[in-house]
N, C-alpha and C positions, 0 to 999 in steps of 0.2 A: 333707300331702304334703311331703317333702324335697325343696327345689328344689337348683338346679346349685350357687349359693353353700355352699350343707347338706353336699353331698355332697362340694365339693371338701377343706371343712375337715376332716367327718368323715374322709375319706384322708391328710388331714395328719396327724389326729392319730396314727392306728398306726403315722405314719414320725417320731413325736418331737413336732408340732405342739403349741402349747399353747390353740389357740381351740376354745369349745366351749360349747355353750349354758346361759348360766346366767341370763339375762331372759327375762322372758315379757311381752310387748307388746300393746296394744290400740291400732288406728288407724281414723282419721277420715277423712273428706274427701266433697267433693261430687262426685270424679272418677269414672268407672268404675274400678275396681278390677282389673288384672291379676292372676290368681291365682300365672304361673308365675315373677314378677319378685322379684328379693332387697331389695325398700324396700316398708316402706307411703307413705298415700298421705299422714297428717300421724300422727303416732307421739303419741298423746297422754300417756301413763303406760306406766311399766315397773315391775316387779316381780321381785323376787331369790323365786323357784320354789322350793315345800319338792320336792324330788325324790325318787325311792324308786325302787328297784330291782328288778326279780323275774328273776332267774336262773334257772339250773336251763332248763326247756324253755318258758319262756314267754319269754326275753329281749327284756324288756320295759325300758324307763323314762318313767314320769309324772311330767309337771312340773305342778303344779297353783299356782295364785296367786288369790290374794282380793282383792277392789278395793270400799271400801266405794260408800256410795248418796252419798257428799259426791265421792269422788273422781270420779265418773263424770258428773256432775249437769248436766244443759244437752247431753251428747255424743248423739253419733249413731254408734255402734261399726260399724264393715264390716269389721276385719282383728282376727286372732287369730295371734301368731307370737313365736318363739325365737330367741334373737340371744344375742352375748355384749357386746354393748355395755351400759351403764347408759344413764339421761336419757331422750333423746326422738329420740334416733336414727332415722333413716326406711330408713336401711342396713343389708347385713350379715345378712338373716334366715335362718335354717337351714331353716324350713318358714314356710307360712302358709296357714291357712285361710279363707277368704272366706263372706261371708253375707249375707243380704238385712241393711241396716241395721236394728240394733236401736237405739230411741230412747229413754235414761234421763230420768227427770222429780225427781229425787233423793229417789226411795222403794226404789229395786232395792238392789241388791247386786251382783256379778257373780265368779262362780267359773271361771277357765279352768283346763282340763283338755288336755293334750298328753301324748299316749301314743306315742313312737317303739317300733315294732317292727323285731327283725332276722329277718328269714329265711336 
């Protein structure tokens, strides 16, 4: 879901803006989770997204990021989301998806996958 932060930037940018999603985030925390808010809840790792495009009548863009079984090890994941910040930032998210806590034991791996569609 593209929240109000998502949407305001992406109208910035067809009038010149230069912010735009180029992290892809995974967040923590013990709190309930807000799905429609622009922060997670503890921003644990971010990643620079290989992106891809498909034009034509799909106008599509996938950001997909890989996060090894050392990176993850001890967390308990609740938030999935795109930012253009680096670090650990809990600001500023373009979308985010929420999920029952998943809990890494440092044997996973983890592959996030964000697909913006335009109608």
């Amino acid at each position: 879901m593209i929240i109000n932060f998502g949407k305001q930037e992406l109208s910035k940018l067809m009038g010149g803006g230069s912010a735009y999603p180029q992290y892809m985030v995974v967040g923590t925390g013990s709190a309930t989770v807000v799905s429609g808010t622009s922060t997670t809840l503890t921003t644990e790792s971010s990643k620079k997204p290989i992106n891809t495009y498909e034009l034509g009548t799909a106008y599509k863009v996938r950001y997909i990021a890989d996060w090894t079984s050392t990176e993850l090890s001890g967390l308990s994941l609740k938030e999935l989301g795109t930012t253009y910040l680096s670090g650990t930032s809990t600001g500023s998210l373009f979308n985010k998806e929420v999920f029952t806590a998943l809990a890494f034991d440092g044997t996973q791996s983890l592959r996030g996958e964000i697909v913006f569609r335009l109608y």
